[in-house]
C-alpha positions as CSV (number, residue, x, y, z in Angstrom):
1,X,3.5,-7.5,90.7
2,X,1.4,-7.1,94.1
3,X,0.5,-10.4,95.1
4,X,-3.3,-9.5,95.4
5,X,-3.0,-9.6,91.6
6,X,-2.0,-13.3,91.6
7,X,-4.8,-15.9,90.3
8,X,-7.2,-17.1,93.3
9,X,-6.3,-20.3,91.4
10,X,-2.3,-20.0,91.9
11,X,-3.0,-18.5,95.7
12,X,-4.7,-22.3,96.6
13,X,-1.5,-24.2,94.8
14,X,0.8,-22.1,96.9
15,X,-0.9,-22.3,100.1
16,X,-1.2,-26.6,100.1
17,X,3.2,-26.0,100.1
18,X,3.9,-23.1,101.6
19,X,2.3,-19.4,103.2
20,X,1.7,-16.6,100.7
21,X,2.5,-14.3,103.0
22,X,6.3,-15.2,102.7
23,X,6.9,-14.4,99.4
24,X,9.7,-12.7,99.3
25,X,8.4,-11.0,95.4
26,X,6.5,-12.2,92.7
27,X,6.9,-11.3,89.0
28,X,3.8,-12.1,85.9
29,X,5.3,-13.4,82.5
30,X,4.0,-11.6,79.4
31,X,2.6,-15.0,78.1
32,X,2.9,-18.7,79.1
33,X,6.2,-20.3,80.4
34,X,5.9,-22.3,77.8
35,X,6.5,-19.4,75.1
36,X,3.3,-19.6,73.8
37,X,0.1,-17.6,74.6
38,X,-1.3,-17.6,78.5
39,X,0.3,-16.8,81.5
40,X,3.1,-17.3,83.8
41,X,4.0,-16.5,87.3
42,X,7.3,-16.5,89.6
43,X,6.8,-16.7,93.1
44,X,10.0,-16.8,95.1
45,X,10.1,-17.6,98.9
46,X,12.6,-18.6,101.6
47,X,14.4,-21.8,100.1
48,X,12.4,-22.2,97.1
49,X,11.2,-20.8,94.1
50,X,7.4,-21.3,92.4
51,X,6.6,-21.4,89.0
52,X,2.9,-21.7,87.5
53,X,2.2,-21.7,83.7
54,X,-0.8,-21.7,82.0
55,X,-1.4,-21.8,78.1
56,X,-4.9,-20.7,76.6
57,X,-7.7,-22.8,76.5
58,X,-6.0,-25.0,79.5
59,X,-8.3,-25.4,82.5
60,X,-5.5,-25.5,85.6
61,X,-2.0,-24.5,85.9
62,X,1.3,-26.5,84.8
63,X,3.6,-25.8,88.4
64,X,6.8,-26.7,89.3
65,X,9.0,-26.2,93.1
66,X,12.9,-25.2,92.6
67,X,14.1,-25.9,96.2
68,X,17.3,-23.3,96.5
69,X,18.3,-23.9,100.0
70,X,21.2,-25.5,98.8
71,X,22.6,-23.2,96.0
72,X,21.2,-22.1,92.7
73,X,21.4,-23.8,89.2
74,X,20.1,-24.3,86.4
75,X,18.2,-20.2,86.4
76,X,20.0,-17.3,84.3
77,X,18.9,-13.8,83.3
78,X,19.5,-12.5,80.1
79,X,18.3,-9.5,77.8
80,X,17.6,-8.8,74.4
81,X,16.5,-5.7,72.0
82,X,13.7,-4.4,74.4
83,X,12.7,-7.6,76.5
84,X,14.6,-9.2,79.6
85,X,14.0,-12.7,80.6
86,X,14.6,-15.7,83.0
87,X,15.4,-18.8,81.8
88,X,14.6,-22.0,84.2
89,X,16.7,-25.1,82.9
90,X,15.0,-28.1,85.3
91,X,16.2,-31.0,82.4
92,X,13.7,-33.0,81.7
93,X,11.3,-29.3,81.2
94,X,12.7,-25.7,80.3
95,X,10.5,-22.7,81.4
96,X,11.1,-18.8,80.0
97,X,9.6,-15.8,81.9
98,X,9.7,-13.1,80.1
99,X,9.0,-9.8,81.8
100,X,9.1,-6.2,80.8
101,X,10.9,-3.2,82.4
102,X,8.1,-2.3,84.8
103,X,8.8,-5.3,86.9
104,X,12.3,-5.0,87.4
105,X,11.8,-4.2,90.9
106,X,10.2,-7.3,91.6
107,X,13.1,-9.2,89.6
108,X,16.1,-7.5,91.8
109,X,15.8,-9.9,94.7
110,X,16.0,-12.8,92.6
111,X,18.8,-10.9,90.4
112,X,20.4,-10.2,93.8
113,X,20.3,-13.7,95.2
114,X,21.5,-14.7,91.5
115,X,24.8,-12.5,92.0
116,X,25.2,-13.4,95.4
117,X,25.2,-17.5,94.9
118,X,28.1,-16.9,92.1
119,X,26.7,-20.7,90.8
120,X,29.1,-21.2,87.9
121,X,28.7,-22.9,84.5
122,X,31.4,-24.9,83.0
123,X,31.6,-24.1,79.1
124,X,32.3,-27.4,76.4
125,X,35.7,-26.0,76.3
126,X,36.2,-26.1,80.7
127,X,36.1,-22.2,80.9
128,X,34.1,-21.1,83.6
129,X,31.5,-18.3,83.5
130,X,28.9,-16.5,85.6
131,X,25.7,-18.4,85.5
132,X,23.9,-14.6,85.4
133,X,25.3,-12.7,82.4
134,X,27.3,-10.0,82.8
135,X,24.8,-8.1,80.0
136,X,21.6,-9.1,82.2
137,X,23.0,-7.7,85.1
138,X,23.6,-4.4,83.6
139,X,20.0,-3.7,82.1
140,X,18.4,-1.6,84.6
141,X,22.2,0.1,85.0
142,X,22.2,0.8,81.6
143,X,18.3,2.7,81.6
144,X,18.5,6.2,83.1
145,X,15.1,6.1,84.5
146,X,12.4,3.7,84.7
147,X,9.2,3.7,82.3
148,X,7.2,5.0,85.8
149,X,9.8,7.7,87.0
150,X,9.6,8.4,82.5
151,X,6.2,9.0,81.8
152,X,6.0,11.2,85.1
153,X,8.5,13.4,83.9
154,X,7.2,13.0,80.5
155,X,4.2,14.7,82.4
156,X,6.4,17.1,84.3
157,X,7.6,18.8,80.9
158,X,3.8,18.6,79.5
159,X,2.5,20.3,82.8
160,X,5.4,22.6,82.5
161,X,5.5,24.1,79.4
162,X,3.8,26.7,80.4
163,X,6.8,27.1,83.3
164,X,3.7,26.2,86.0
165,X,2.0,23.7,87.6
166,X,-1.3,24.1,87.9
167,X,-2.9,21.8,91.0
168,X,-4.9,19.8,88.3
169,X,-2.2,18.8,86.8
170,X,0.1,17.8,89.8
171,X,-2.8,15.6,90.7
172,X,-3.1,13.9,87.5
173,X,0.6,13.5,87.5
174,X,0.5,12.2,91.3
175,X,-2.6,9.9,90.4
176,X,-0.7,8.0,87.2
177,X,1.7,6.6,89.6
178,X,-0.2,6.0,92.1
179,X,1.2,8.8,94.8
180,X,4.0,6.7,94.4
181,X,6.9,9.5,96.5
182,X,9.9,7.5,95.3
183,X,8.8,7.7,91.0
184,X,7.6,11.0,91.8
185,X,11.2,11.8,93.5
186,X,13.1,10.2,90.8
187,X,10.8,11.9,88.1
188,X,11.1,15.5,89.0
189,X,15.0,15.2,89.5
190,X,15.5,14.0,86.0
191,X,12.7,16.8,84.7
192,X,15.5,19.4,86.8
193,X,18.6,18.2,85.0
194,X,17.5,17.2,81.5
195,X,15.7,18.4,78.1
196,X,12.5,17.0,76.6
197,X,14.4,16.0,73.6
198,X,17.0,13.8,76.8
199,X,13.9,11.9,78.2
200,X,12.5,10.5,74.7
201,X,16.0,9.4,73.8
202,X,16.4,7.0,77.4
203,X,12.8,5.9,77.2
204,X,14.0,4.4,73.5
205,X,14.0,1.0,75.1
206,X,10.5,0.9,76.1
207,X,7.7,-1.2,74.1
208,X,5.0,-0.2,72.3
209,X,1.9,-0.7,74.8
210,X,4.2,1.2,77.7
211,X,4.9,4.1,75.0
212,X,1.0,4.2,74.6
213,X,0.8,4.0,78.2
214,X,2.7,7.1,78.5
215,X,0.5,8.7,75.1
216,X,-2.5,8.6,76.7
217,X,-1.4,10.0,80.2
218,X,0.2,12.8,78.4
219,X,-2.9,13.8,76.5
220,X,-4.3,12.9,80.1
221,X,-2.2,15.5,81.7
222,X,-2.2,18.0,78.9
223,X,-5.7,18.5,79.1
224,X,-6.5,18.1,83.1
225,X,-6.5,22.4,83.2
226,X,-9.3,22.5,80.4
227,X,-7.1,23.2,77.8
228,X,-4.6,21.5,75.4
229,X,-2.5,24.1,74.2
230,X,-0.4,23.8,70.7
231,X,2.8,23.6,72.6
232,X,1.7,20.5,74.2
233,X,0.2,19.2,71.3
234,X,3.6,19.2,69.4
235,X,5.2,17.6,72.7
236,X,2.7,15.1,72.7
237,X,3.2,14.4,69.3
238,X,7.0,14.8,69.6
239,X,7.1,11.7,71.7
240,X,4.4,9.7,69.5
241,X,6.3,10.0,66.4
242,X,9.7,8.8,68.1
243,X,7.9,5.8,69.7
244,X,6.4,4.7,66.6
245,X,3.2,5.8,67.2
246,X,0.5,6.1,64.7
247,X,-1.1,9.5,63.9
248,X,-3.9,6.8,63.9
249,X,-3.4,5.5,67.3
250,X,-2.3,9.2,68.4
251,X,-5.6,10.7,67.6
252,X,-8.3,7.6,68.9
253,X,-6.7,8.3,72.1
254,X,-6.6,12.0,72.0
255,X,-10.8,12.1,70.9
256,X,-11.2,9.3,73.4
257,X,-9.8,11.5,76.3
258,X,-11.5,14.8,74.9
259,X,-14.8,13.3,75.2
260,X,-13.9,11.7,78.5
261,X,-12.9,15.3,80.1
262,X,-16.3,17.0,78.4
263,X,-18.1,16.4,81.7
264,X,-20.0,19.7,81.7
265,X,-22.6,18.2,78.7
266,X,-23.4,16.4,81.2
267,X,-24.7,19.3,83.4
């Protein structure tokens, strides 16, 4: 996450140790560190590594300081179904960030710095073992494209099905990513060498509030030229159904968006 996002509250606690201005990249925990409900932060610097945890209804923030000037211990990545997280082992207090695929990018440096220390963990029965699994390592090699780079080629094919662009609908695609070149390179080379049918299979992995995410910008996108044609509809609805989407949640955001875009009752 940028850190103009983090908590003026975890901005002062950093500052009284160390300038904010050096973190090397920052990553928000979908909850508490604690596992329960809240919020969590990772701030890693030079030397050290920052951890804040708040739970819900508690007034300041539960922080620790992992000094890794010396080596790393005691901090593993792992991944299950659809989540990835970092584990913090400090004895006397454990701490779990759990982050989704849409920070990865902020998690490489500490990933990298991970494969780079080789720290090693001595089993009960004295084999010895990465400390970063060989599984965590290989979950962004294992996802084709990114849930960014996906839902703007998601886009791509809505915009497209009509084999044109129109300039409303480049912008809309350029706005959901925020101009962001690098998605928008990634995206248009998978939209040139794969289906439709390709890009819902390897965005399986995402969860359910990034596939509706995804939903809404494709009605978004689908309906940027004035009109949302049948094709698209069944694209649209294509993706919904393999994500597990509702016809429910499918058409709140599709009557949403259509009264969002009928700006000329307002003339």
């Amino acid at each position: 996450m940028d850190l103009i996002f983090l908590p003026s509250k975890v901005k002062e606690l950093i500052e009284k140790t160390a300038s904010i201005k050096d973190a090397v990249t920052c990553i928000r925990s979908s909850g508490s560190l604690t596992g329960k409900s809240g919020e969590g932060y990772m701030v890693l610097l030079p030397g050290k590594i920052m951890l804040y945890s708040r739970e819900f209804g508690m007034e300041g923030y539960d922080n620790a300081v992992i000094d890794i000037t010396k080596g790393i211990s005691g901090i593993s990545l792992r991944s299950e179904k659809y989540d990835s997280y970092i584990d913090f082992d400090m004895g006397s207090k454990k701490y779990t960030l759990k982050f989704s695929s849409l920070d990865e990018k902020e998690v490489k440096p500490l990933a990298d710095l991970l494969e780079k220390q080789e720290p090693k963990v001595v089993s009960d029965a004295g084999s010895v073992t990465p400390a970063v699994p060989p599984q965590a390592k290989a979950v962004m090699e294992e996802r084709k494209i990114s849930p960014a780079a996906g839902m703007a080629a998601a886009m791509m094919y809505i915009a497209g099905s009509d084999e044109k662009f129109a300039d409303e609908e480049e912008k809309c695609i350029r706005d959901s990513i925020l101009n962001d070149e690098k998605v928008l390179e990634k995206a248009y080379e998978y939209y040139g060498s794969h289906v439709y049918e390709n890009l819902i299979q390897d965005l399986a992995y995402i969860d359910h509030q990034q596939a509706l995410c995804i939903l809404a910008n494709l009605i978004e996108v689908g309906m940027s030229d004035g009109l949302l044609e049948s094709v698209q509809q069944k694209m649209i609805w294509q993706f919904a159904a393999a994500m597990n989407i509702s016809e429910a949640e499918y058409r709140a955001f599709r009557d949403v968006l259509l009264a969002k875009n009928q700006t000329s009752l307002l003339y």
